[in-house]
KOLZABA-880508 format. One record per residue (C-alpha): residue number from 1; residue in one letter; x, y, z. Coordinates in nm, 2 decimals, padded with zeros to 4 digits. Layout:
(NUM A (X Y Z))
...
//
This chain:
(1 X (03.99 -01.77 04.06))
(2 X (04.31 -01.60 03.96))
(3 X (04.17 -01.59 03.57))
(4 X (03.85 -01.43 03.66))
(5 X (03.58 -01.37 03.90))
(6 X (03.33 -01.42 03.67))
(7 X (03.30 -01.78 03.45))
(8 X (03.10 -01.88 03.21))
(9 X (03.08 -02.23 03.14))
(10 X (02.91 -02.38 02.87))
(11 X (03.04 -02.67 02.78))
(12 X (03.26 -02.98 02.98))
(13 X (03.55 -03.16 02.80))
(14 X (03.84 -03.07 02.60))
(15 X (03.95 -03.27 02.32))
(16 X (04.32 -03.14 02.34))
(17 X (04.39 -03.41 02.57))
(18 X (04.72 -03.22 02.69))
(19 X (04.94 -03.42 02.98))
(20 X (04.96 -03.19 03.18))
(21 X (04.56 -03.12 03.26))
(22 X (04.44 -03.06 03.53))
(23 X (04.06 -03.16 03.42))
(24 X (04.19 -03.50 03.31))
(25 X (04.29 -03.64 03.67))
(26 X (04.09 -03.78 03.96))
(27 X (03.72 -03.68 04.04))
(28 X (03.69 -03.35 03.86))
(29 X (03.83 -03.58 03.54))
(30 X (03.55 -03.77 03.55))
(31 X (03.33 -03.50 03.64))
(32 X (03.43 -03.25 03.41))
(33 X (03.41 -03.51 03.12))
(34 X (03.74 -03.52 02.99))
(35 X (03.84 -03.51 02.60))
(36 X (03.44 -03.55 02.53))
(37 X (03.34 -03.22 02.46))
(38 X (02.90 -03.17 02.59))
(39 X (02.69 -02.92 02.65))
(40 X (02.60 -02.89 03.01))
(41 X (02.32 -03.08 03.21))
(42 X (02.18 -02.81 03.33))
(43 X (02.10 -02.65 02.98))
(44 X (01.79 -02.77 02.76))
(45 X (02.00 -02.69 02.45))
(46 X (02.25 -02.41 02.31))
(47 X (01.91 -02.14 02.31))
(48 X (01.81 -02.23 02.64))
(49 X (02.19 -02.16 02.75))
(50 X (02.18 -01.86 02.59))
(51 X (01.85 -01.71 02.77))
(52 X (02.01 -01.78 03.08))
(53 X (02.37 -01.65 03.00))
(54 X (02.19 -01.29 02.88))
(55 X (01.94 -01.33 03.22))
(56 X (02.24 -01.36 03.45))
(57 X (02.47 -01.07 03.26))
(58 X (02.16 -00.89 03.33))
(59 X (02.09 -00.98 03.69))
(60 X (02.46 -00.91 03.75))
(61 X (02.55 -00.59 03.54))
(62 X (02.77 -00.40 03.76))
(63 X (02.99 -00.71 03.88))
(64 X (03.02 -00.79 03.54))
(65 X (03.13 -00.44 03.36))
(66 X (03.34 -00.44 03.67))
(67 X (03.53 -00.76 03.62))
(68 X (03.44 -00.87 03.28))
(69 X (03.32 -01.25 03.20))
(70 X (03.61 -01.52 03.18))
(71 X (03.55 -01.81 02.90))
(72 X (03.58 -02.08 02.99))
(73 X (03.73 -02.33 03.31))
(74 X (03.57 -02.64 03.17))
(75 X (03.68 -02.64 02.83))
(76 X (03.86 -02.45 02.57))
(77 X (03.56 -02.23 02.46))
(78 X (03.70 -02.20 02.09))
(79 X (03.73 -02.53 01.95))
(80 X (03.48 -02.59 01.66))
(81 X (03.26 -02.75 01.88))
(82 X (03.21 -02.44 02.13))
(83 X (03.32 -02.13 01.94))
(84 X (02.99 -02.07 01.83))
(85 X (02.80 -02.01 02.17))
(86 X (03.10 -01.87 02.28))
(87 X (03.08 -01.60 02.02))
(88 X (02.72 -01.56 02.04))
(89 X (02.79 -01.51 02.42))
(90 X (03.07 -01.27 02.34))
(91 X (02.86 -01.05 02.13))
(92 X (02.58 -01.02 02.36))
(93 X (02.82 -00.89 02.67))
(94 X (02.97 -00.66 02.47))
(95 X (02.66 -00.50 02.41))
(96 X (02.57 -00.47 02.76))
(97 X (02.94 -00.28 02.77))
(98 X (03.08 -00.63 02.94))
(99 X (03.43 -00.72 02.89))
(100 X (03.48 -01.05 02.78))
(101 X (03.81 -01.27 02.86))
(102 X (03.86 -01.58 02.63))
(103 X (04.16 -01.84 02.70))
(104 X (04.20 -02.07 02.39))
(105 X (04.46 -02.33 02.28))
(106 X (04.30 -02.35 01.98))
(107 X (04.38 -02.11 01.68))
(108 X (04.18 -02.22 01.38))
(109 X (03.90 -02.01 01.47))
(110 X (04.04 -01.69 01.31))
(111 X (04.08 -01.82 00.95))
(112 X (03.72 -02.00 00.94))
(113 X (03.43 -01.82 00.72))
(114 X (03.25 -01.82 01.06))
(115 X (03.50 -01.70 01.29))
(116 X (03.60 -01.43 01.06))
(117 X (03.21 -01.26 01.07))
(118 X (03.22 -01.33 01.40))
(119 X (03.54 -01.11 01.44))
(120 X (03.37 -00.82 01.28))
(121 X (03.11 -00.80 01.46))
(122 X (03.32 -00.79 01.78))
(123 X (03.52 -00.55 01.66))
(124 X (03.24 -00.26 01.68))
(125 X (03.41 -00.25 02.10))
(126 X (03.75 -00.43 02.01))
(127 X (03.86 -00.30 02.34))
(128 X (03.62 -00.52 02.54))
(129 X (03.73 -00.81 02.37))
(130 X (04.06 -00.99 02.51))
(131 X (04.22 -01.27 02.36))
(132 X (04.38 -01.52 02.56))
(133 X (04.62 -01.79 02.45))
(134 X (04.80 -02.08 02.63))
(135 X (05.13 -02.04 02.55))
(136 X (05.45 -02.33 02.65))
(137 X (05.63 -02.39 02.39))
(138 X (05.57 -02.77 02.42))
(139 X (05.37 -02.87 02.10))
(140 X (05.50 -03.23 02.24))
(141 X (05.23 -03.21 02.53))
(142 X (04.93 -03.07 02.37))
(143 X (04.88 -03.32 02.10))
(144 X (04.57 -03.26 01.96))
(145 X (04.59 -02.85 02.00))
(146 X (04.67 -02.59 01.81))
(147 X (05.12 -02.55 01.76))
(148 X (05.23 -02.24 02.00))
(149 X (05.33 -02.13 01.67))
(150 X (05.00 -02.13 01.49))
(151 X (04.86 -01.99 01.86))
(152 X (05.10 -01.71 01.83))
(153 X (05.04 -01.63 01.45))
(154 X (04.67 -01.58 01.58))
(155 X (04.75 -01.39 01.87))
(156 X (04.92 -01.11 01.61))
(157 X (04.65 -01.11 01.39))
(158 X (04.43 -01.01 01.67))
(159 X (04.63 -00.80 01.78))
(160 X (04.65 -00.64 01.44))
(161 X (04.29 -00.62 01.43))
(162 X (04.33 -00.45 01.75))
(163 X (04.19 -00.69 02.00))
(164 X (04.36 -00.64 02.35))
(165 X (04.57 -00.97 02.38))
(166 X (04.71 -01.20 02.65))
(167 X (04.93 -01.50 02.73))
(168 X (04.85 -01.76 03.01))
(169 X (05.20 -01.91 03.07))
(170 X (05.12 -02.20 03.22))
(171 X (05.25 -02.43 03.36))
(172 X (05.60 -02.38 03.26))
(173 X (05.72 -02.70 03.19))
(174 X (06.06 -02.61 03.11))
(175 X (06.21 -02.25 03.13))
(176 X (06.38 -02.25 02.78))
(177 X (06.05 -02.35 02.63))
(178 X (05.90 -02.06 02.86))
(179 X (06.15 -01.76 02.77))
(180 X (06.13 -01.87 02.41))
(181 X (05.77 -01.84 02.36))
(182 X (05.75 -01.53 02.58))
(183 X (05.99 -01.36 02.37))
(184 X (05.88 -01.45 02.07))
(185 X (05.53 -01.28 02.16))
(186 X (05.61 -00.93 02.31))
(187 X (05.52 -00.70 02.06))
(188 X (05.22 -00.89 02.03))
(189 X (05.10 -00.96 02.37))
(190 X (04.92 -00.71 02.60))
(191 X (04.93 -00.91 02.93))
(192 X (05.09 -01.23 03.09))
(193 X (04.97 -01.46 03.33))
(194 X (05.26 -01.74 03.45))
(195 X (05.26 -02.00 03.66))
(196 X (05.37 -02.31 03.71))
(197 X (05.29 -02.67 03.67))
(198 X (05.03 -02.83 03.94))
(199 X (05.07 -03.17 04.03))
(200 X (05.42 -03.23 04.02))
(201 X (05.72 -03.35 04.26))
(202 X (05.84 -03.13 04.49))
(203 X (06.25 -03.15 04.36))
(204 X (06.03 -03.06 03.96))
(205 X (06.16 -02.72 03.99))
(206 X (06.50 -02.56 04.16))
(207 X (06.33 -02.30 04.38))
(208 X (06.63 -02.08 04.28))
(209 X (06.57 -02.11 03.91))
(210 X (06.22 -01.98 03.98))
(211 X (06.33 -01.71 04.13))
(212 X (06.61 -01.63 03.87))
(213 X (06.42 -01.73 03.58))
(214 X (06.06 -01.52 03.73))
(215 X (06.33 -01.19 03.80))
(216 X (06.41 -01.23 03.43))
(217 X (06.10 -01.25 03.25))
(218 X (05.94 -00.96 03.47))
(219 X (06.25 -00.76 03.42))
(220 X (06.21 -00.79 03.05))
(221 X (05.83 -00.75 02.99))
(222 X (05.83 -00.45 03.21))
(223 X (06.10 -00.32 03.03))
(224 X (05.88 -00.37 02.73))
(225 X (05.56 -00.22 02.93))
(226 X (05.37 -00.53 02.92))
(227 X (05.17 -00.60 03.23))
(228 X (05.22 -00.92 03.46))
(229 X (05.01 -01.14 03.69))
(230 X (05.20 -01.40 03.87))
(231 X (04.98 -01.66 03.99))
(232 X (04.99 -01.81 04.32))
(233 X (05.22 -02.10 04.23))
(234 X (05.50 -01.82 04.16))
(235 X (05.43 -01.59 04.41))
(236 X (05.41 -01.89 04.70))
(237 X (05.85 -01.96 04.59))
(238 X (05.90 -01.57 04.58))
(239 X (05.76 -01.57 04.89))
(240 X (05.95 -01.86 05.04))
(241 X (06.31 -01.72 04.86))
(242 X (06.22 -01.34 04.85))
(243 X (06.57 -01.27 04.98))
(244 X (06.74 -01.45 04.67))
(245 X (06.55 -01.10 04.46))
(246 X (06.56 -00.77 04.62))
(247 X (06.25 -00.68 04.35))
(248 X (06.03 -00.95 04.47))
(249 X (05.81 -00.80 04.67))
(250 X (05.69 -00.55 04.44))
(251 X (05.51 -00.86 04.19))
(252 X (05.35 -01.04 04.54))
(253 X (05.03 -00.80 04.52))
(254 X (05.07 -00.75 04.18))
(255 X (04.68 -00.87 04.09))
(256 X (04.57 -00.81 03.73))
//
């Protein structure tokens, strides 16, 4: 769960239909529902989720004002046809002093009538409220998403708002795309996550590369005192090739 302990998951399908997704392959595709975005089995309907989202958040207080509530694994909890519960469940952590954790692809939210109330109402604890977006450069493979550009025009007005934000670089598909995006958000992005694509030939990426290309965007955000996660796909090559980076071993244990 290297994106949160805590998940809430409303919602099944994702209508981004990106190439790369994991969701779309093998059982947990079919499972999981695909680009057909539904609420959840389990829930009578959007109220009935709701009553058990606030029952849970309260059976679980400490653990969750202790590692905050992720949205979502499942889907992308901000496109039209989720941001609404997704808000509504947003608001109501925050007033139990929750942090929330979003992860979008999607950034039309922030220019809607709706999204914009919804945005002042979050903003009474702005600090418990952290943006996430999907950054990698590769418009080509999320067709039906948001641009990276139109992500990262998002990302600054939240962060001009003064939401805390963060990137999820992943998978890196190619490094160019990678260090172009990433530079292009620093001053406006609080945190990175990267890791790399799942699913994939072993000979997809130069285990030196990874190590050269990983030693340079660490160097760079810490130089701009933005804070990193590797996931476990990076850390498992830095690992393997620690000797080709004296620095390595400082981002293994690195968990934020």
């Amino acid at each position: 769960m290297e994106y949160g302990r805590i998940g809430c998951n409303f919602y099944t399908g994702c209508p981004h239909n990106c190439t790369y997704c994991y969701l779309k392959r093998g059982i947990t595709g079919k499972a999981l529902g695909g680009t057909e975005v539904k609420l959840k089995k389990c829930f009578k309907d959007e109220k009935h989720a709701m009553d058990i989202f606030k029952r849970e958040v309260n059976n679980n207080l400490e653990a969750c004002r202790q590692h905050g509530i992720f949205f979502s694994f499942t889907t992308d909890p901000l496109i039209k046809e989720t941001r609404k519960l997704t808000f509504w469940a947003m608001a109501s952590a925050i007033s139990f002093g929750v942090p929330v954790y979003v992860l979008t692809k999607d950034a039309s939210f922030i220019d809607s009538e709706a999204g914009k109330w919804w945005l002042d109402l979050l903003l009474a604890e702005p600090t418990l409220v952290h943006f996430g977006f999907t950054l990698t450069g590769r418009d080509d493979m999320e067709p039906n998403a948001s641009s990276n550009e139109e992500r990262l025009d998002a990302m600054i007005q939240l962060h001009q708002m003064g939401f805390p934000t963060w990137a999820s670089i992943e998978p890196v598909i190619d490094w160019m795309s990678t260090e172009r995006i990433v530079v292009a958000s620093i001053p406006y992005c609080d945190h990175y996550k990267i890791g790399l694509r799942s699913g994939v030939k072993k000979d997809y990426y130069n285990p030196k590369e990874v190590v050269e290309r990983i030693a340079f965007l660490c160097t760079l955000l810490r130089k701009n005192y933005r804070s990193i996660y590797l996931k476990e796909s990076v850390r498992k090559v830095l690992r393997e090739h620690a000797d080709a980076w004296p620095h390595a071993a400082e981002y293994l244990n690195d968990v934020k």
